[in-house]
N, C-alpha and C positions, 0 to 999 in steps of 0.2 A: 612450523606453526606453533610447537610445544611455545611458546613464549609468549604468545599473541593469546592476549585475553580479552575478547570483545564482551562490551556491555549493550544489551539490548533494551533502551527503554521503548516500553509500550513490549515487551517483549512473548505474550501470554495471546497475542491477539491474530488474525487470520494471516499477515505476511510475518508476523515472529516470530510463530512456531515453525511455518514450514523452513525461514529461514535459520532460527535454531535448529533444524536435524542439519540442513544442509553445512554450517560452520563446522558441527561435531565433528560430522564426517569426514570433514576437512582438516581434519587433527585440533583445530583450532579448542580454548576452552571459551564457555560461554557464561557470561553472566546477563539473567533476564531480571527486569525491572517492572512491577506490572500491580497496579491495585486493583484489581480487575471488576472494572468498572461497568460489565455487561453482566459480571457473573459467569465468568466462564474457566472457571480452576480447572474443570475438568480438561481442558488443551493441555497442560505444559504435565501432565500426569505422566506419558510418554518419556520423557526425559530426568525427571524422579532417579536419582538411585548409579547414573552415569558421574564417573568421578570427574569428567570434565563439564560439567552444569551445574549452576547455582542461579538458587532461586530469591529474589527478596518481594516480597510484598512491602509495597511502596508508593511516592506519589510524587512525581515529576514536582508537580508545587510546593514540596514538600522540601526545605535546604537539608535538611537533616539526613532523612530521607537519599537525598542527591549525594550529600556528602561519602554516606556509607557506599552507595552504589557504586560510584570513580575509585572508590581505593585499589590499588591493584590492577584496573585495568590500562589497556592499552590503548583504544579506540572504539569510538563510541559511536552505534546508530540510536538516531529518534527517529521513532514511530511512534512514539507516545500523543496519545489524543480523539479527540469527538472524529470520527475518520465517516463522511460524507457529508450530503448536503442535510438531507431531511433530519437527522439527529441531531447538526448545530442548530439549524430552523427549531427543533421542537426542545431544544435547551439553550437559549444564548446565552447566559449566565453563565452558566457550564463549558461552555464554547470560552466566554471571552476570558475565564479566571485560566483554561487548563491551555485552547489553541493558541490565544492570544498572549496571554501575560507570562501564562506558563513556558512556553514553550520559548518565548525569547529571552526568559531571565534566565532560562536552565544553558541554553547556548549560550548564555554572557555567565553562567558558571561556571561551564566549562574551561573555560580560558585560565590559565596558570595551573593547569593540574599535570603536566609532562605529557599529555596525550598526545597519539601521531597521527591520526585522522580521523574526521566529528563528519558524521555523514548524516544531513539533514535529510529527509525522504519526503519532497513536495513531489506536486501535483499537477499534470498537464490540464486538468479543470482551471488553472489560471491562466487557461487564453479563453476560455467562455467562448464566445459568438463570433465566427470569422467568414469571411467570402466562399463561395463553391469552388473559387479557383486558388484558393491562399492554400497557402503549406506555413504552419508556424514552426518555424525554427527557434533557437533558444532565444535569439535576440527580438524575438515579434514581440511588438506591444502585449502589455499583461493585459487581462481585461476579465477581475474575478468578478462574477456571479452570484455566491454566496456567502453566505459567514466560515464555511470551511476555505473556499478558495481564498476569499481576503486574508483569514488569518497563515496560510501557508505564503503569501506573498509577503505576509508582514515578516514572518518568520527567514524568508529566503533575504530580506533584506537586513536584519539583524544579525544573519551569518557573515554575507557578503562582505557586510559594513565593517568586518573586523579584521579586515586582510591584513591589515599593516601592523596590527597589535597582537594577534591572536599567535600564541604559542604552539598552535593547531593547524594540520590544515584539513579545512575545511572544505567541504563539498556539497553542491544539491543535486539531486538524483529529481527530477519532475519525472511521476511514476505516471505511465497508462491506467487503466483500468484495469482491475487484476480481475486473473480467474484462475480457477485451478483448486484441485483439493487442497485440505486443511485441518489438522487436529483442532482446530477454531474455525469452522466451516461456517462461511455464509451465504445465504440467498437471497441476500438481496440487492442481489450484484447482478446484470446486466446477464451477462453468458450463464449462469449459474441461476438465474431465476427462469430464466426462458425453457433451459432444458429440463427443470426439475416442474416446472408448473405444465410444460406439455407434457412431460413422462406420467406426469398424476390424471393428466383427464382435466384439467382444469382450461376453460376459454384463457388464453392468454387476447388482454387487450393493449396495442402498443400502440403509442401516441410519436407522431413523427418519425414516423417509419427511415425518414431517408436522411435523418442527421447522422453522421459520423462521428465517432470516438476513436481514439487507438486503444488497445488494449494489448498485456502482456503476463503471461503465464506468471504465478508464485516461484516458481524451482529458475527462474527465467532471472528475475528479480534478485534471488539468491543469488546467483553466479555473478551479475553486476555489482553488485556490494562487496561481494569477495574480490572481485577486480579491481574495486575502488581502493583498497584496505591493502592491497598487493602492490598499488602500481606506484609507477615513480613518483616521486610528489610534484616534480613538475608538469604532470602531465592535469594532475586533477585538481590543484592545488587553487582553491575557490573558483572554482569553476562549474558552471551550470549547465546540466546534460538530460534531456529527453528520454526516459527509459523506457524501451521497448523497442520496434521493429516495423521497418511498413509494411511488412507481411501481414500485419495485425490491424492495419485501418480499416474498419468496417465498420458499415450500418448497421440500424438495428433488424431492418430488412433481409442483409446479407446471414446474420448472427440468425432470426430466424429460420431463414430455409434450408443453413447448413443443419440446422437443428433436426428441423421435418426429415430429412434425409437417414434420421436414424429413430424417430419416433413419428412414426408415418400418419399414425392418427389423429394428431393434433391440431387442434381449433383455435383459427388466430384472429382477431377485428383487430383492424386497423383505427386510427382517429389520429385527427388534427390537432395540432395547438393545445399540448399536452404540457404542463408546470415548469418543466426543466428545458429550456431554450439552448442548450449548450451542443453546439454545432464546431467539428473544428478537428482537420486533418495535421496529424502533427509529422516534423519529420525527424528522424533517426540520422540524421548522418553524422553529426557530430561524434554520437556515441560510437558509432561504426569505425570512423577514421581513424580516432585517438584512443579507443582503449579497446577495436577492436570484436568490440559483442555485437551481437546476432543473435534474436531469440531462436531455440531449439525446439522450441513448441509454437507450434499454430494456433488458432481459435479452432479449428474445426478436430484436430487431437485433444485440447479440452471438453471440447463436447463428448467426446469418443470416451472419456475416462471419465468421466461425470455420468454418463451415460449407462457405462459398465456399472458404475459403482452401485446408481438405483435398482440396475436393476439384478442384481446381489442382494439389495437389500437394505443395503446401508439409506442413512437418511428417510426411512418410511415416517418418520417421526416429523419430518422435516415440516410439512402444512400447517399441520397441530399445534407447533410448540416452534412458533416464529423467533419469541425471544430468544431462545437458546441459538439459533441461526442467522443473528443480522443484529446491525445496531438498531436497535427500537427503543429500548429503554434504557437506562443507567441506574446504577444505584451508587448515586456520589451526594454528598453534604455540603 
């Protein structure tokens, strides 16, 4: 791996750091990309001072910026961007310069720079609303939702589109929902908001109890990227993959009571016809067949280590000081 120098844009943020220790680890060196646009320096402090880490403060939109980040590396993930629904909703400006524009000039920059794999990181949020009985596979109709989900489907088609010219190969990972700790820890994430707002005593109220999501652990996440960046190129070689596991398809019903099962005193209201419509079982085999992965973490072991952590200690800050834990606000120009 000593050779392999991956560049992480968006790299400072809740899947780049966890997946920055995990590369290290991996002997791999890492270069993270990141303007940190929530304010949150404090994540990549951890990795400081490690002779296989380098840090730039920087901006995806930014060519200059871009330029310096590819020098020297080998292979590049994007995770750079407004990363949910309500934070593109309450910035579309912001959305359209960094999701939109940003993100598919910086993939049309990439091209002629000697790279061996540009690993784009979308989103199973782009099948939005599907049947009780559908399973989406990678070929199911897209069908985005938001300003987040459209602009990652515009993004997955400006990778796509470059199969025959791109000096790269290219890959999209559509992530589940993630959960899991983070030197950039958020709560305003589905598993991670449920057990942190029952562990406080707080009513948790949850709207459409019985839609479905997948969902798949941060260290999970990691090991897939490392797969992608390892494998033979004809296996990933633009090609579009589901990440995560059906072990992980659950309601938010299910996510609740595995919760209750470790914070017993918790108070839940249910309610109908709740803002976000996004219903939709997705299925894993492709990722299984062809490269082989299997998440190693369940939902109900994230709860278990979430769980431990509040009640250690960690995160007591977390209710109080929301900004520092989710995307709510930006500080971008």
């Amino acid at each position: 791996m000593s050779d392999r120098k991956i560049l992480l844009l968006g790299g400072a943020g809740y899947v780049g750091t966890v997946l920055t220790s995990h590369l290290l680890k991996k002997g791999y060196k890492v270069r993270a990309l990141d303007n940190f646009i929530y304010e949150n320096e404090f994540a990549v402090q951890p990795y400081f001072g490690d002779p296989d880490y380098e840090f730039m403060k920087g901006d995806i939109t930014n060519e200059a910026d871009l330029q310096k980040a590819v020098e020297g590396v080998t292979d590049v993930v994007i995770l750079a961007g407004l990363v949910g629904d309500p934070i593109t909703k309450k910035y579309p400006e912001a959305s359209e310069k960094i999701n939109t524009k940003g993100v598919q000039d910086c993939i049309d920059y990439l091209n002629g720079k000697g790279l061996d794999k540009v690993i784009f990181v979308s989103t199973c949020s782009n099948y939005g609303l599907i049947g009780e009985d559908e399973l989406a596979d990678e070929n199911f109709k897209l069908n985005p939702l938001s300003l987040y989900a459209t602009a990652k489907v515009e993004g997955e088609k400006q990778l796509l589109g470059m199969k025959e010219e791109a000096d790269f190969t290219g890959t999209v990972l559509r992530f589940a929902t993630a959960f899991g700790l983070s030197p950039r820890m958020r709560f305003d994430l589905t598993v991670s908001e449920f057990a942190r707002d029952l562990f406080f005593g707080k009513e948790l109220l949850v709207y459409d109890e019985h839609t479905w999501r997948p969902y798949c652990h941060l260290r999970d996440f990691s090991r897939l990227i490392e797969m992608v960046i390892e494998a033979d190129k004809e296996k990933v070689k633009f090609e579009v993959f589901n990440a995560g596991g059906d072990v992980n398809n659950f309601t938010k019903k299910m996510i609740v009571d595995e919760v209750l099962n470790h914070v017993t005193n918790g108070k839940v209201v249910y309610n109908s016809k709740g803002s976000d419509p996004r219903n939709y079982r997705v299925s894993f085999k492709k990722v299984k067949d062809v490269l082989g992965f299997e998440p190693k973490f369940t939902v109900e072991e994230g709860i278990m280590e979430l769980v431990e952590a509040l009640k250690a200690g960690l995160y007591a800050d977390s209710v109080n000081n929301l900004d520092k834990y989710g995307n709510y606000q930006i500080d971008y120009q």
